[in-house]
C-alpha positions as CSV (number, residue, x, y, z in Angstrom):
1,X,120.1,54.7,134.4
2,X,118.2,52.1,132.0
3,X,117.1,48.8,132.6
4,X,119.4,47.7,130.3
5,X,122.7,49.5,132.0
6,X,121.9,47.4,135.2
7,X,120.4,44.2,133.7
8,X,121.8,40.7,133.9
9,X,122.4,38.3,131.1
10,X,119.2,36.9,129.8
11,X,119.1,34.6,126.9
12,X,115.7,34.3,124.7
13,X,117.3,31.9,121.3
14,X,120.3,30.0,120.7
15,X,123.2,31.4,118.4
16,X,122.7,32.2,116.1
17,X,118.8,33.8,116.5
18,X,116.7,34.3,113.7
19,X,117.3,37.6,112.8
20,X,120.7,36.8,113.0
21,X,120.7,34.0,110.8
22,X,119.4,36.2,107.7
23,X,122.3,39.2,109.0
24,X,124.7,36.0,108.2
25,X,123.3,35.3,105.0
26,X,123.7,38.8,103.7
27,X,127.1,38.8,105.8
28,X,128.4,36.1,103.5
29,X,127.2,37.6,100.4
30,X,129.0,41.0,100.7
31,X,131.7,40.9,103.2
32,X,134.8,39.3,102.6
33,X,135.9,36.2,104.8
34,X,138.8,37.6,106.1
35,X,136.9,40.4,108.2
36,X,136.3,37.8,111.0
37,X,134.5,37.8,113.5
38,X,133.2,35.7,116.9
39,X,130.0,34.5,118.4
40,X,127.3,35.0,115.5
41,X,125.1,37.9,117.0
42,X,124.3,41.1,116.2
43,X,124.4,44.3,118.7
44,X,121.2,46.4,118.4
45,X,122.1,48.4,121.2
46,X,124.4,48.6,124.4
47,X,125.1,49.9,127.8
48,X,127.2,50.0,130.7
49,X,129.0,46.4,130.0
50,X,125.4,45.4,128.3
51,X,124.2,44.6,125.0
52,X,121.0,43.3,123.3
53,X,121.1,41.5,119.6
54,X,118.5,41.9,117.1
55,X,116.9,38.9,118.5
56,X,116.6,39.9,122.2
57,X,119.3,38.5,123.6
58,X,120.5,40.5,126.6
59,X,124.5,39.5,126.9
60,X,127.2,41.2,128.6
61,X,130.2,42.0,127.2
62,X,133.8,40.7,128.5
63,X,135.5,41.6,125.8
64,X,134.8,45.8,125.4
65,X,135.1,46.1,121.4
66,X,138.6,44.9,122.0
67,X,139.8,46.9,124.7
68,X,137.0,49.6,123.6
69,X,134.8,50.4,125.7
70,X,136.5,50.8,129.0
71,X,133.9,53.6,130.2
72,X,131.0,51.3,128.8
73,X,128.8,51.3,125.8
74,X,127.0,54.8,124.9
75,X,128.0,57.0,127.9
76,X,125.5,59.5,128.3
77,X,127.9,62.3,128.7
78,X,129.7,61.4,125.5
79,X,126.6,61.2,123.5
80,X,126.0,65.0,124.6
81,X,129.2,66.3,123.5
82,X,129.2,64.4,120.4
83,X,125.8,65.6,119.4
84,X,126.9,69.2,120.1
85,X,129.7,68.6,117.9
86,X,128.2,67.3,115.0
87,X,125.6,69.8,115.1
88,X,128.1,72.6,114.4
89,X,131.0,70.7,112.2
90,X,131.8,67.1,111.7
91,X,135.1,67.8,109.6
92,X,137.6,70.2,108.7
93,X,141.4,68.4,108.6
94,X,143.4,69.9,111.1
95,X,146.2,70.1,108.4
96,X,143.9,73.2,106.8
97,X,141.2,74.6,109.1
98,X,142.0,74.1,112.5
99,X,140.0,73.2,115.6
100,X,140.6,74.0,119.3
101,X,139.8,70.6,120.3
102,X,142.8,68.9,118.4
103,X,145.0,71.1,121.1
104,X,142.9,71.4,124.0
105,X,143.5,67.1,123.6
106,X,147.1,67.5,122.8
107,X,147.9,69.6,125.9
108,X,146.1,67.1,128.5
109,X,147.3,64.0,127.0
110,X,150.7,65.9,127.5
111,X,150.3,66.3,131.0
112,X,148.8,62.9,132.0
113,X,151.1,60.3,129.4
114,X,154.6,59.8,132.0
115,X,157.0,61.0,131.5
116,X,159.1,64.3,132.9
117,X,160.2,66.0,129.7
118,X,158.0,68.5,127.8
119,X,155.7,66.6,125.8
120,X,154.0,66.9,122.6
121,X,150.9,65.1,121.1
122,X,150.1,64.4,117.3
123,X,146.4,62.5,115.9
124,X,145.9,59.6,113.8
125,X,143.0,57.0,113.2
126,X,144.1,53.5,114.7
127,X,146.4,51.6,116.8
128,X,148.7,50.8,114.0
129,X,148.8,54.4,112.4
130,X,150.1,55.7,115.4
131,X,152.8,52.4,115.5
132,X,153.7,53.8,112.3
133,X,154.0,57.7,112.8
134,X,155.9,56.3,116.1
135,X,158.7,55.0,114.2
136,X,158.7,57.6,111.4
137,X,159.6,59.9,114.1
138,X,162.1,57.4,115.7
139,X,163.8,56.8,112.5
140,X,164.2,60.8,112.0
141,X,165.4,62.2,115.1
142,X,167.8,59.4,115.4
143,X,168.8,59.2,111.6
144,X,168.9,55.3,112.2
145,X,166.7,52.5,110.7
146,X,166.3,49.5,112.9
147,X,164.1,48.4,115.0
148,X,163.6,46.0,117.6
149,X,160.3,44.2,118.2
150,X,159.6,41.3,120.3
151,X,158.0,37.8,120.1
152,X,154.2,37.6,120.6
153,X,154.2,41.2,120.0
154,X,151.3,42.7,118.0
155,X,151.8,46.2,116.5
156,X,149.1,46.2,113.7
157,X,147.9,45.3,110.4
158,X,149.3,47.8,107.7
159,X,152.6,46.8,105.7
160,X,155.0,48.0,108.3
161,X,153.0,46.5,111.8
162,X,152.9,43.5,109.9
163,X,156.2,42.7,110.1
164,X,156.8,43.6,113.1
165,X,153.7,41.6,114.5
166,X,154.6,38.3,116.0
167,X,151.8,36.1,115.3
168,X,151.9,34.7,111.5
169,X,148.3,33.3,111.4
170,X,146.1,35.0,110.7
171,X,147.4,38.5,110.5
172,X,150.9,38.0,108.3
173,X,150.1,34.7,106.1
174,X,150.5,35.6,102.9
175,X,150.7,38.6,102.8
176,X,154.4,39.4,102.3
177,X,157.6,40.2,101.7
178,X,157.4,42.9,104.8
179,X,159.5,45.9,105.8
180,X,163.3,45.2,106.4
181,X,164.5,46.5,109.6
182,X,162.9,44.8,111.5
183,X,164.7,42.3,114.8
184,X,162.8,40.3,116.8
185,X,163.9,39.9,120.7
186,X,162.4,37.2,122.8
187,X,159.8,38.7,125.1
188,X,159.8,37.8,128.8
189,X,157.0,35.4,128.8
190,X,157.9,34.0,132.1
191,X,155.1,31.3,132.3
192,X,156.6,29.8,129.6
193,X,160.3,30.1,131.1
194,X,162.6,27.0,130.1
195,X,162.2,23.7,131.6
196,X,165.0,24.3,134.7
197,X,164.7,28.1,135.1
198,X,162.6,29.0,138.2
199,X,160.0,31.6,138.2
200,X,162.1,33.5,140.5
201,X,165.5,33.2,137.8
202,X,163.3,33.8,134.9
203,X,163.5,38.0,134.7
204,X,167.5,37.2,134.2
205,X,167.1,34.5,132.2
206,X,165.7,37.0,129.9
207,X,167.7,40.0,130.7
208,X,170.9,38.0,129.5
209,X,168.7,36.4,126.3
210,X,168.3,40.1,125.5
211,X,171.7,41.4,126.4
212,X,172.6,38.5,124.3
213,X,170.7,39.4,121.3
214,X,172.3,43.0,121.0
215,X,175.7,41.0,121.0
216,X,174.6,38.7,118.1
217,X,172.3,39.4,116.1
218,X,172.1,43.2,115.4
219,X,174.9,46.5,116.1
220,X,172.7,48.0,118.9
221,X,174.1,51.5,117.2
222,X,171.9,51.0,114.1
223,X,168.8,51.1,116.1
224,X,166.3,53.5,116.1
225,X,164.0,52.0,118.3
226,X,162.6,49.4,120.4
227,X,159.1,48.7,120.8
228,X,157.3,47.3,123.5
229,X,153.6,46.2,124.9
230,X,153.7,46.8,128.8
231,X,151.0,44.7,129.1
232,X,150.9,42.4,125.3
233,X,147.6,41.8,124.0
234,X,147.4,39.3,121.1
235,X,150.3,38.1,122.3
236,X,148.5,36.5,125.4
237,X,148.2,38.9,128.0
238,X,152.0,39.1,129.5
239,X,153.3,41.9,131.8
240,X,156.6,43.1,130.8
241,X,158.5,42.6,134.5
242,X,159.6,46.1,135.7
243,X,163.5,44.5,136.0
244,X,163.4,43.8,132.3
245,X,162.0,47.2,131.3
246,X,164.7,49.0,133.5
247,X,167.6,46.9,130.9
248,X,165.4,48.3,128.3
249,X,166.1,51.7,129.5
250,X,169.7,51.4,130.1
251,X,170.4,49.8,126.9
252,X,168.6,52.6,124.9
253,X,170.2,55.5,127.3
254,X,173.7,53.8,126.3
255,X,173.4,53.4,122.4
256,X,171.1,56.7,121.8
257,X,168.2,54.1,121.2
258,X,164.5,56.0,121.5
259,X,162.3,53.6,123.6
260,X,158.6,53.0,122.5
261,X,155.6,52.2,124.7
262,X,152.5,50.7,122.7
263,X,150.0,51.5,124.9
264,X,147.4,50.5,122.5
265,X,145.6,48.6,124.3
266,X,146.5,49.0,128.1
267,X,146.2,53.1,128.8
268,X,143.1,54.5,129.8
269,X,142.7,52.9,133.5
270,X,142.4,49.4,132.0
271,X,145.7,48.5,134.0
272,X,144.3,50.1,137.2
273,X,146.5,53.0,136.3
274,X,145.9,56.1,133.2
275,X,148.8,54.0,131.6
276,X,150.6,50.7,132.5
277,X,153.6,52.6,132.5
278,X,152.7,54.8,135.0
279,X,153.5,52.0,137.3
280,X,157.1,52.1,135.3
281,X,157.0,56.2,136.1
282,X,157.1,55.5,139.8
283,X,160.8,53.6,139.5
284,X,161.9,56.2,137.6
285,X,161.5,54.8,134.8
286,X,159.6,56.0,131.2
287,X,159.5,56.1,127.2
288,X,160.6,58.6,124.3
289,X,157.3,58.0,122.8
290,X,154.1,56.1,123.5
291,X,151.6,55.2,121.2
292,X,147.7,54.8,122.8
293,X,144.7,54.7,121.0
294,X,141.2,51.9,121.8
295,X,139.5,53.6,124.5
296,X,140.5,57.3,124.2
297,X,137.3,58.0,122.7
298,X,134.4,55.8,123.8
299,X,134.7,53.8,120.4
300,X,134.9,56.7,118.0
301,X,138.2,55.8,115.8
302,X,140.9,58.2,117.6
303,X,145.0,57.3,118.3
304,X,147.9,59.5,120.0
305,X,151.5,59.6,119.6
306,X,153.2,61.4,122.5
307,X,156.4,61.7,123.1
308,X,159.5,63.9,124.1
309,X,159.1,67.1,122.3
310,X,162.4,67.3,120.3
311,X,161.7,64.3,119.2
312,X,158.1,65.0,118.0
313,X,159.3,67.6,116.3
314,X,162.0,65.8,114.5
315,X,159.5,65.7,111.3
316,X,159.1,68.3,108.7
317,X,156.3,70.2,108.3
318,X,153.5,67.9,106.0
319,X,155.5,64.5,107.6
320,X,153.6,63.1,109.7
321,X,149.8,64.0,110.1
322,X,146.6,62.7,107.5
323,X,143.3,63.7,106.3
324,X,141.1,62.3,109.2
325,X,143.9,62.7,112.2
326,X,142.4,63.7,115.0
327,X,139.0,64.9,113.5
328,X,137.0,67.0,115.7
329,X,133.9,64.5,117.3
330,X,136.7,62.2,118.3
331,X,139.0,64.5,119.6
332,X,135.5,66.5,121.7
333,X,134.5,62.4,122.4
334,X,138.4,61.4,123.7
335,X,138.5,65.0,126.1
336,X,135.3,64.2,127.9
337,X,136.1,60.3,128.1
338,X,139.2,61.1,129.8
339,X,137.7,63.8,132.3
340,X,134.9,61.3,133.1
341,X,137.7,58.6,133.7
342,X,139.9,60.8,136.5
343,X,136.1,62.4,138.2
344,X,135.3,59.1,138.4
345,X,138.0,57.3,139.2
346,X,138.1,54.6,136.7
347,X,141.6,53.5,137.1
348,X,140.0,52.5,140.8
349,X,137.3,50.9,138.8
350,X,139.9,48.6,137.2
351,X,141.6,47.5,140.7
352,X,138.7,46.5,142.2
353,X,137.6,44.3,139.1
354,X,141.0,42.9,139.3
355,X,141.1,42.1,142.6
356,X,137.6,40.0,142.3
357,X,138.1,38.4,138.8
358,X,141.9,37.3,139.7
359,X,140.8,35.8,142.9
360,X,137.7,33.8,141.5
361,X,140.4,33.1,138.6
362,X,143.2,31.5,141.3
363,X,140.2,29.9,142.8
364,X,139.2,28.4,139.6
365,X,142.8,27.1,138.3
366,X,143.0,24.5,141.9
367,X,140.3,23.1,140.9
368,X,140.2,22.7,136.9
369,X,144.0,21.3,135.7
370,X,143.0,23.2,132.8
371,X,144.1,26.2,133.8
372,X,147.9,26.3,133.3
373,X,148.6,30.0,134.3
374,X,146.6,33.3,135.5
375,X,147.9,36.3,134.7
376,X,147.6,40.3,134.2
377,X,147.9,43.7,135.1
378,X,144.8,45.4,136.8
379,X,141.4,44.7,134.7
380,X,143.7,43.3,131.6
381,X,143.3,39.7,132.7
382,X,144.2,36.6,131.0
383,X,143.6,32.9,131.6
384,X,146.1,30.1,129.9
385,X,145.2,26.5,129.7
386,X,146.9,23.4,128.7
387,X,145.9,19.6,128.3
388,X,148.8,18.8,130.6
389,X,150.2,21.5,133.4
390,X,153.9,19.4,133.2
391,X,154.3,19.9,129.0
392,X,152.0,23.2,129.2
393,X,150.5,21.6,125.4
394,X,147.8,24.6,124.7
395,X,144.5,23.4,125.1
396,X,143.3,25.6,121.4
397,X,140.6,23.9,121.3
398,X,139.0,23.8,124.6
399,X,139.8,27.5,124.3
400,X,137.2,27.8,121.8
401,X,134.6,25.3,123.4
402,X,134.4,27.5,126.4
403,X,134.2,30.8,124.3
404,X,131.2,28.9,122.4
405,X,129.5,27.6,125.6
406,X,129.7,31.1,127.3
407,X,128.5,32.9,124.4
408,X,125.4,30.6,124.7
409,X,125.1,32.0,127.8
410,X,125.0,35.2,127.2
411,X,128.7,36.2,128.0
412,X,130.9,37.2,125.2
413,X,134.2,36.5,125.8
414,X,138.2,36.4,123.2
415,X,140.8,34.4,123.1
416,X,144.2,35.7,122.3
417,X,148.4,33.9,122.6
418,X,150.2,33.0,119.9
419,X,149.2,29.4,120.3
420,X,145.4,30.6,120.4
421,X,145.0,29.2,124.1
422,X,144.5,32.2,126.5
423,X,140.9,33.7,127.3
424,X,141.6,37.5,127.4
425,X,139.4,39.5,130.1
426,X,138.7,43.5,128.5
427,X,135.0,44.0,130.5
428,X,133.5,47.2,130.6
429,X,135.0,49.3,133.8
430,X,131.6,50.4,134.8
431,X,130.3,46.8,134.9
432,X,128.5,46.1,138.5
433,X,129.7,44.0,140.9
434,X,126.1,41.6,140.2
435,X,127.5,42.0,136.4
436,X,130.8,40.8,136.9
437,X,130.4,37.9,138.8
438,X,127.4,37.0,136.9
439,X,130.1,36.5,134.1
440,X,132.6,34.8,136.2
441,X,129.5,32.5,136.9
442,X,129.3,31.7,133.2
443,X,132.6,31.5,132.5
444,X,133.8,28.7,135.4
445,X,130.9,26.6,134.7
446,X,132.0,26.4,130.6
447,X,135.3,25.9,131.7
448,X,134.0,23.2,134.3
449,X,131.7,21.8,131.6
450,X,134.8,21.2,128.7
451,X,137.1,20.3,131.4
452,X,134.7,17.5,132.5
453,X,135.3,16.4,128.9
454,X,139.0,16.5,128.6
């Protein structure tokens, strides 16, 4: 284990550093402004939850490469495996020479997504590619075309996930028309219940909004599918409630409707569980299909599609599938990631974060009125704040002062929600125990620091 693996944040320049400064200049020369990005420093290498920038700053990482890096920047054991790989064949296409990791991948991601039907397991590149291959396969098998999305979801980027993203700015604006086929439901965001409806009222408050929706807005036997984030992610961190899901499954049972799990980015123990719907699995309840991708291979580009097998194999031969799909050092990176993460434990890994960040987090919102709501499912943890707790008016801005203040303390940290004012919690699941409360150090005194200013 290196120094770095085990070190603490340690800042040596302000943000931008030097080095940086000139990796900005050439940034804005040849990169186009709407590849974004956050706090202006540059990784030169990483760790564990760790990270130092070309100018020496040592800064640990809360936000994972987006949900990323759940087993940590450059595991040494995936390094191995990936070198051996690359040193015999870096490419082939599984759609003309095949490889016996592509299948050795399939089969175990068969046997650990939830589920009790035969499974099967097909490869893409990305989050959103496997969105799209899910509802290819939806549409086929079912010979319908509609689908139901949901408010603050977020499915992807390409023409399809577009439209049935939520979130207008920045991912949709102006880049239409979209897809047709496309409904939107109102997602459960309880926090944000109606003014009237308690917490405890809020699930069926929903339940009938959505029963609702199939009565007036679309002929629940022209859908194909519905879609849903256990856990959403740009959409502000908001766990579906286990009573809404069920309706979900009885309303798709009932009109021959195939129900989707994006699992993007909350499988692979960042829940405290393989999946978030493996928490689901123990009611008895589970998907047709569920899309995964982020951390499946350490940060090498890798997503999964897995559902019911006579509905996988709904396609035709040459359907579904694509030049890259699965290539070989992801698929070698992805099997090892996923033995390291039940050896070790990592869904375990992911409680026990939870269990200290939620209660520094509960601690936190008595004593900064800031802090409308905290929320989340294992280590996917998500703080709201608001100017006034009574109107809940997101507090946008203060959002991005404390982001800015903890990134000039070494602590890189996202914000996500439709209204921009959530702080979205995606750490490493290998950080320390020094490490992690190190960051919730940084963290409470940048939101004690703008909060003083409010």
């Amino acid at each position: 284990m290196t120094e770095l693996r085990i070190s603490l944040p340690k800042m040596t320049t302000t943000l931008p550093g030097p080095k940086a400064k000139e990796l900005l200049k050439l940034r804005e020369e040849n990169v186009p402004g709407g590849v974004s990005y956050g706090a202006p420093a540059f990784i030169k290498r990483g760790e564990g939850a760790m990270f130092e920038d070309v100018d020496g700053n040592i800064m640990l990482d809360f936000v994972g490469g987006i949900g990323v890096l759940n087993i940590g920047y450059s595991n040494p054991e995936v390094i191995e495996v990936v070198k051996e790989q690359v040193s015999k064949f870096f490419h082939s296409s599984i759609n003309v020479v095949q490889y016996e990791s592509y299948l050795r991948l399939a089969e175990k991601l068969n046997n650990i997504v939830p589920g009790k039907s035969k499974k099967k397991t097909m490869f893409i590149n990305s989050g959103a590619e496997a969105v799209e291959n899910a509802i290819k396969i939806a549409r086929k098998y079912t010979g319908k075309k509609e689908i139901v999305v949901f408010t603050g979801g977020f499915h992807g980027r390409t023409s399809l996930t577009m439209g049935m993203t939520s979130k207008v700015k920045p991912y949709k604006l102006g880049f239409g028309p979209f897809a047709p086929g496309i409904h939107r439901a109102e997602f459960p965001y309880i926090y944000r219940r109606p003014v009237g409806v308690s917490e405890e009222d809020a699930t069926n408050y929903y339940i009938e909004k959505l029963n609702n929706f199939f009565l007036e807005q679309i002929n629940t036997e022209d859908v194909a599918a519905i879609i849903i984030e256990p856990v959403q992610g740009e959409g502000g961190f908001l766990p579906v409630p286990t009573e809404y899901v069920k309706e979900l499954r009885r309303i798709c049972d009932e009109f021959g409707i195939l129900l989707i799990f994006d699992e993007v980015q909350s499988g692979y123990c960042r829940t405290g569980r393989m999946f978030a719907s493996d928490y689901w699995a123990d009611k008895g309840i589970y998907a047709d299909i569920i899309t995964s991708a982020k951390s499946l291979a350490a940060g090498l580009p890798i997503s999964a599609v897995t559902g019911r097998a006579e509905v996988m194999d709904a396609a035709q031969a040459g359907g579904i599938g694509g030049t890259f799909g699965g290539n070989p050092v992801s698929c070698i990176a992805a099997l090892k990631v996923i033995e390291i993460m039940e050896r070790d434990n990592y869904a375990a890994k992911a409680r026990h974060i939870a269990e200290i960040g939620m209660s520094r987090f509960n601690e936190m919102k008595k004593k900064y009125n800031l802090i409308g709501d905290v929320r989340g499912l294992g280590a996917m943890m998500g703080i709201e704040f608001v100017t006034d707790r009574v109107t809940k008016e997101p507090a946008k801005n203060e959002v991005k002062a404390i982001i800015k203040e903890c990134s000039n303390n070494g602590l890189m940290i996202l914000d996500c929600g439709v209204r921009g004012n959530t702080l979205r919690c995606l750490m490493p699941l290998c950080i320390t125990d020094e490490q992690l409360n190190a960051g919730l150090d940084i963290l409470e005194n940048a939101i004690k620091k703008v909060s003083s200013k409010v």
